[in-house]
N, C-alpha and C positions, 0 to 999 in steps of 0.2 A: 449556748443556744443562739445569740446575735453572729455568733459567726455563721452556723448553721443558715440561718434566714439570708444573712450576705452569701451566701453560694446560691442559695436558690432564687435570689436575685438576680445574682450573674449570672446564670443560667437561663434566666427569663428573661432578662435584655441580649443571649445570645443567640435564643430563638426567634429574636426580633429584629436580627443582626444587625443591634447596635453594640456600639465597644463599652460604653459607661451604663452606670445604672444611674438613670434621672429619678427626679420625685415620685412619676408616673409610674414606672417597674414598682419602686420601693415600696409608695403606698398599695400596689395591685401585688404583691407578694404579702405584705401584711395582710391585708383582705383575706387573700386565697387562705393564709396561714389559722388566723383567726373563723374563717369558716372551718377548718379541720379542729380546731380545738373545740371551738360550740360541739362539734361531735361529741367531744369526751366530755362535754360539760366543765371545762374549764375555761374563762373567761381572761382576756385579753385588756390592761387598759388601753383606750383612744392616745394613738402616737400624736401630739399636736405639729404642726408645721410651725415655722419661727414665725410669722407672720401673727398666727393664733396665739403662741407665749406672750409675745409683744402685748399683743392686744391687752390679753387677759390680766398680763402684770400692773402693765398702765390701765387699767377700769380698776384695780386692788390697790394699785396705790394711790388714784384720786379719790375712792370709798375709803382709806383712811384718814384720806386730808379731810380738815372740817370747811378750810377755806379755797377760794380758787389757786391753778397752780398755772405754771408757765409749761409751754410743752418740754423749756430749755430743763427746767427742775426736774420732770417729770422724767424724762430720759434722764438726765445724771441718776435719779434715787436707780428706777429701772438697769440701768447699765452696771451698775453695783452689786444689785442683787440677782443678776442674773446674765451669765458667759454667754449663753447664747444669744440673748437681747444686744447684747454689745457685739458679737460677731454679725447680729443681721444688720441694726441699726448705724453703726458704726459710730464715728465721734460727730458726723453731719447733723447738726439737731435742727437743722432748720427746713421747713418742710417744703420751700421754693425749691432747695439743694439736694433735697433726698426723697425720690420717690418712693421708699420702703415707708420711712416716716409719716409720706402724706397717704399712704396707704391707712395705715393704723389708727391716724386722727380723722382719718375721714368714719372709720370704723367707729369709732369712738362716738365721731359727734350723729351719727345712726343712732345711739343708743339714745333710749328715753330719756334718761336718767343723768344724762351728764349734757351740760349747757357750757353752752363758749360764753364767756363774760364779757371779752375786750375781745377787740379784732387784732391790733397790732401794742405788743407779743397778744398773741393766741393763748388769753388765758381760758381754762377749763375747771368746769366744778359736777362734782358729782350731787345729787339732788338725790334726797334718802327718799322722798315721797313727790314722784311728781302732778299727783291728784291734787294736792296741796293747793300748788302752784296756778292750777287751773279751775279750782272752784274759788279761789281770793275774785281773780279775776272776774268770774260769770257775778260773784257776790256783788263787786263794786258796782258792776253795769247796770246791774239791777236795781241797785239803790239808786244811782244816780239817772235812771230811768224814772223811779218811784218818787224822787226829788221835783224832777220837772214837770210830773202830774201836777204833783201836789201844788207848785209853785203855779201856775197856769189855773189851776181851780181859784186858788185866791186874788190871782188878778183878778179873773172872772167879775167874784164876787163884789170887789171895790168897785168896779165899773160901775155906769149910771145906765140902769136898766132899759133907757131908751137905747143903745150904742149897744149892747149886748144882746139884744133878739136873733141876731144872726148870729150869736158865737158858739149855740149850740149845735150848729151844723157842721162845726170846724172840730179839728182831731186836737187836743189837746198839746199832743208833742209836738207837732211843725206848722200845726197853721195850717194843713190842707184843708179843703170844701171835702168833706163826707158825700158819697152818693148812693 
């Protein structure tokens, strides 16, 4: 049946009179191809591009790591378990060196859910919930918001009542004149 589809690729990059079939034919054959099947109701899965395996393996194997990884790790595990990740990425794992690489990590770090920890090595971690991450933080501010109320009402209060008639015209948190 894939040979099948390679003819009618070559046939389609020949009425485009080109000599090779690039990704462009390829994928716009599968297309055509997979519309004629929807006909018959039988369904086709999604061909990924290497770029997309990449991707996908390295998001799968930083969601199995619990800790951060190095992009250096992450390709080795990657390249291991997968011929075609090693045919696109190649042994370049540095992402200065290899623009397929900075392709993928840039891809990566798009995602919610995966945070760069260190700049240099470029470590990566995957975040199982990143709502988490960002109600800690509105939490803290909060408090320490509600701290400096509170802290500023009790000076207030020590203060010697003649020196404090004007301090209820001021905003609690920075001292400004209210108007």
């Amino acid at each position: 049946m894939y040979q099948n589809l390679y003819k009618i690729a070559e046939a389609q990059a020949k009425l485009q009179l080109k000599d090779t079939v690039d990704e462009v034919i390829a994928l716009q054959t599968i297309n055509d191809f997979e519309d004629m099947m929807t006909q018959y109701d039988k369904a086709i899965g999604k061909i990924l591009g290497p770029q997309e395996v990449a991707y996908k393996l390295c998001l799968d194997i930083l969601q199995e790591s619990d800790v951060g990884m190095t992009i250096e790790e992450m390709c080795r595990i990657a390249v291991h378990k997968d011929n075609q990740v090693l045919n696109y990425l190649g042994y370049i794992w540095q992402t200065k060196h290899n623009h397929k690489l900075r392709e993928v990590v840039d891809s990566l770090l798009n995602n919610p859910n995966i945070k760069k920890i260190n700049e240099k090595p470029i470590i990566l971690q995957f975040l199982s919930d990143t709502s988490d991450v960002c109600d800690t933080k509105t939490e803290n501010k909060d408090n320490k918001n509600d701290n400096n109320i509170t802290s500023d009402i009790l000076e207030t209060e020590n203060q010697d009542p003649k020196t404090t008639s004007h301090m209820s015209l001021m905003s609690p948190r920075n001292g400004e004149h209210l108007k």
